[in-house]
C-alpha positions in Angstrom: -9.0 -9.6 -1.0 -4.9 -10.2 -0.6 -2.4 -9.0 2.0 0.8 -8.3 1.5 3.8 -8.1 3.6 6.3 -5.2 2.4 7.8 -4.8 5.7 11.1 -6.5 4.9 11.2 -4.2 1.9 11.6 -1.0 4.4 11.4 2.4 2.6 11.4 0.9 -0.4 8.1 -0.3 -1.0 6.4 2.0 -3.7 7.6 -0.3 -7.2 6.9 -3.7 -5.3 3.5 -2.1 -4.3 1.7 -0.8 -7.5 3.6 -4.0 -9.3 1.7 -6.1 -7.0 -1.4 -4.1 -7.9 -1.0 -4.0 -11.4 -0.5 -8.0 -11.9 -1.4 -9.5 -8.6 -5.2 -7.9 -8.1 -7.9 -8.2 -10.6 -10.4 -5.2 -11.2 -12.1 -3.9 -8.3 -10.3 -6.6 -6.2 -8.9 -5.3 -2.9 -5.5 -5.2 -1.5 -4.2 -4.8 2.3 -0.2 -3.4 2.2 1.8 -3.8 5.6 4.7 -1.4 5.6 6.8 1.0 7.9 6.4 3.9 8.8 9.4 5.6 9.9 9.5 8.9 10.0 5.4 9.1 8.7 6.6 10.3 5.4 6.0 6.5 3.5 2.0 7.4 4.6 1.7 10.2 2.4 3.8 9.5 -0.3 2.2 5.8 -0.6 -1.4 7.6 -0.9 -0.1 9.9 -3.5 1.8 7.3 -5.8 -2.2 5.5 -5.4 -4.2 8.3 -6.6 -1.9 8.8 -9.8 -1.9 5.3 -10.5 -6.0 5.9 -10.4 -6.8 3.2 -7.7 -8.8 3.9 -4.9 -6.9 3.6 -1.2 -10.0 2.6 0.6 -8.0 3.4 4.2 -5.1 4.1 5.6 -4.6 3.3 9.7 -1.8 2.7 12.1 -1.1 -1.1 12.7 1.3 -0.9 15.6 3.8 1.5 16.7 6.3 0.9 13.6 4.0 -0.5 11.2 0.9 1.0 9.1 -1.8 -0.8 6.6 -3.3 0.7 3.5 -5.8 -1.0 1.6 -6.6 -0.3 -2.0 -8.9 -0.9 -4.5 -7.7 -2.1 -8.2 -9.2 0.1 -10.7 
């Protein structure tokens, strides 16, 4: 299991993300993502790019007031 930090990144997230799934993780290894939230649109958007990259986003929860955590599965 890693963590990664994308909060510096802001909205834009999504590429570093699934690169860091694709080449960081190993199969069926986990993931936790830190990122903002903003406006709540990132949550959704972030779950979608994840199911059509066909890994498994294992949760999805509110860290703080600005910040939310995904993790993900590696396929």
């Amino acid at each position: 299991m890693k963590r990664y930090d994308l909060r510096p990144l802001k909205d834009n997230f999504y590429d570093r993300m699934l690169e860091l799934i694709d080449n960081d993780l190993k199969s069926g290894e986990v993931g936790i993502f830190l990122f903002e939230i903003g406006d709540f649109s990132p949550i959704q958007k972030s779950a979608d790019l994840i199911k059509e990259s066909d890994h498994e986003l294992m949760n999805s929860l509110k860290f703080n007031e600005a910040d939310w955590i995904i993790v993900v599965k590696r396929k």
